[in-house]
N, C-alpha and C positions, 0 to 999 in steps of 0.2 A: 890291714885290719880285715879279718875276716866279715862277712853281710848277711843277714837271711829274710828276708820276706815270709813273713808271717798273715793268713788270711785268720779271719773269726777271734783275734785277739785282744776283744775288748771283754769276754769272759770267758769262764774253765779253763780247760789244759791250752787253749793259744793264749791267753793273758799270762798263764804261769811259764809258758816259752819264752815270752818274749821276755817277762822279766830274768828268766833265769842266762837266757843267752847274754843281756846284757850284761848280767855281773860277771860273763864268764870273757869280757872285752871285744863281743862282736855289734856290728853295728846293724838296729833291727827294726828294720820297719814294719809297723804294728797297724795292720789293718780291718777294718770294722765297719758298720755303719753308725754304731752310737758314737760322734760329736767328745761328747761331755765326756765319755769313758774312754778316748785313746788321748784327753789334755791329760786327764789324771794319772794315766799310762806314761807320757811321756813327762809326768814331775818327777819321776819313779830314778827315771835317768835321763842324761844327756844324749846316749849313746841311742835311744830310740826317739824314731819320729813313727808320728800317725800320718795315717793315708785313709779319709773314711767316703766309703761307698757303699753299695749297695750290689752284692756280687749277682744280685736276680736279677738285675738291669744290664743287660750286653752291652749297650753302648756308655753307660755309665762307668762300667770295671775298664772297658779297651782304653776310656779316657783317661779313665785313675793311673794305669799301669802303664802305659803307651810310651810315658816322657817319666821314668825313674831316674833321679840324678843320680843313684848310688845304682848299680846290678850288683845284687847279690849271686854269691855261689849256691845259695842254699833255697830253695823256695820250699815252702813249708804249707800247703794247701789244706785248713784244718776246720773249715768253717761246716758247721754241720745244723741239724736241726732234728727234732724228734716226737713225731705226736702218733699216740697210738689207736690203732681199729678195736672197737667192742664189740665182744662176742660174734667176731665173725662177718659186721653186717659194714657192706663195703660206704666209704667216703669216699666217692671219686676228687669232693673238693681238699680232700687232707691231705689223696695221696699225690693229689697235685703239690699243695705246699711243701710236702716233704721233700719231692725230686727237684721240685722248682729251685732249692737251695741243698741238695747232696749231692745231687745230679748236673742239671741245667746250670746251676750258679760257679759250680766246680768248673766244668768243662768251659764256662766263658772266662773266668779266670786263668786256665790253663793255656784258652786258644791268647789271651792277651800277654801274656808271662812269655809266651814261647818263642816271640820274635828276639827275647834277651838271650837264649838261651846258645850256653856255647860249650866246648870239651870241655869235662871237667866237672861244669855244674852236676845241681844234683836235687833231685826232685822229690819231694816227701805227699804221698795222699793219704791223707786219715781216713781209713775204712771203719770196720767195727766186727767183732768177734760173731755178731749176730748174724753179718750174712754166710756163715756157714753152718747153722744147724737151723732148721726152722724151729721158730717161735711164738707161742700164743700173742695176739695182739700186735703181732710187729711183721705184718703183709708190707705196711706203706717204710716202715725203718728199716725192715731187713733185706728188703726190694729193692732198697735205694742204695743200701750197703753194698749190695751182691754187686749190684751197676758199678759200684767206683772200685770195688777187688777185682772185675773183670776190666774195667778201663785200664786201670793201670797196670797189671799184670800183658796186658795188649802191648802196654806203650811200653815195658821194659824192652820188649820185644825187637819194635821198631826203632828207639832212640839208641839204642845200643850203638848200632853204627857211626850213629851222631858224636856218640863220645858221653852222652847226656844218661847220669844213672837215676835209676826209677826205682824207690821204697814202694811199698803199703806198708801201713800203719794200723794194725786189728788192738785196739782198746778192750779189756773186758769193761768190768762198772766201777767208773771215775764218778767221786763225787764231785759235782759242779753245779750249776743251776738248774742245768738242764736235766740231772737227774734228782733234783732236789725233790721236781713232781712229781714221782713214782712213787706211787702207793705199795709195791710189792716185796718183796726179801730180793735185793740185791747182792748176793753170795762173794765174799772176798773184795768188797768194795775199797778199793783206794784212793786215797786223795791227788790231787793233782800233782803235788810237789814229784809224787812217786811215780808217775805219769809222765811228767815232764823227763825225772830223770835214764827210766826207760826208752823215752823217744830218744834221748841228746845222744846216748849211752848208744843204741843202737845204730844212730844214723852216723856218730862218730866211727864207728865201727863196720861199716858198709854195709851193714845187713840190708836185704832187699826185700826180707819179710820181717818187720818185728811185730810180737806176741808179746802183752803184759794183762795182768799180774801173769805168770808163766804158769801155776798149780790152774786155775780155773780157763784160761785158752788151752792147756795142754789139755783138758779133760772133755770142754767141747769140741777139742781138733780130734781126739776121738772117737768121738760119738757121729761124728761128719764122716768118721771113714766106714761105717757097716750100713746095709740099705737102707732106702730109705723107711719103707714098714717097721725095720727095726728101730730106727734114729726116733719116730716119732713114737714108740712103747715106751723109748727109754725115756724121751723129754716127759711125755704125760705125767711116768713112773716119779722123774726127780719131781716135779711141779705139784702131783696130787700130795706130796711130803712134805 
């Protein structure tokens, strides 16, 4: 029976993973730090168990992940977070909390995962569409994006050898909780379901880059390619519309 290790799956697109992996007969461990939302996770199905931590705490995640009874083939690194800067005027404590869980939380997770890791496996990190075009408001999101497209794009690099394949994962706008608070036009907004199926869809399929909804990352992967001067005429241009 196939396994996958799922982090931030007690909501959004990892709670729709993980339920969907399990209808699909793999066995999923569903990790979070909300308690109450990986029981309810796991009445869902048999086939998932919760594992709940706290992935900003290093010695808390090495603990959690250290002594897996099951190793999964599939590690699935999805846990993310998102607050955004106004009008430009810097939060050093926000843009802490941001990296401290896209950043910091990811890579202790990673370094804790990595002693299971063997030929074969296959490693998924949820980046975001955002960190390739710069964004009004999104210094500390898209900063943090950029960090985990550059980490992992490193580590294809190096694991290669190992045997060990390495995704990114660029999201455009998934409706989830965490985009619930967005006050602004979310262009091509999809739901999770459709989210989930694009990752399975993709990672079933080896891709090392996947891109969803396709119409709105193909149109930002775009705009990422002409200079910069021009990239931000053109964001102003869509944005002032």
């Amino acid at each position: 029976m196939k396994s996958v290790l799922i982090t931030g799956a007690t909501s959004g697109i990892g709670h729709q993973l993980a339920k969907d992996y399990a209808a699909q007969g793999w066995r999923v461990i569903a990790c979070g730090r909300n308690q109450q939302a990986l029981e309810h996770l796991q009445a869902h199905s048999t086939l998932i168990t919760g594992l709940a931590f706290d992935l900003t705490d290093r010695v808390q995640t090495h603990s959690a992940l250290s002594s897996l009874e099951t190793i999964p083939e599939l590690w699935l690194l999805n846990a993310g977070d998102c607050e955004y800067i106004d009008d430009g005027v810097i939060d050093s404590k926000l843009i802490e909390r941001v990296f401290s869980v896209n950043v910091i939380g990811l890579a202790n997770a990673f370094e804790a995962c990595q002693q299971h890791f063997k030929p074969g496996h296959h490693v998924a990190l949820v980046g975001s569409i955002a960190s390739e075009v710069a964004l009004p408001r999104a210094e500390a999101y898209g900063a943090s994006k950029a960090a985990v497209s550059y980490f992992a794009r490193a580590l294809q690099l190096d694991l290669k050898a190992k045997g060990v394949k390495v995704s990114v994962i660029y999201p455009g706008f998934v409706k989830t909780p965490l985009t619930d608070k967005n006050t602004f036009p979310m262009p091509m907004l999809i739901d999770t379901e459709q989210a989930s199926h694009a990752i399975r869809q993709g990672l079933a399929k080896g891709k090392e880059h996947i891109y969803f909804p396709k119409r709105f990352t193909t149109i930002l992967r775009l705009i990422g390619l002409l200079p910069y001067r021009w990239q931000n005429a053109v964001t102003s241009k869509l944005i002032s519309n």
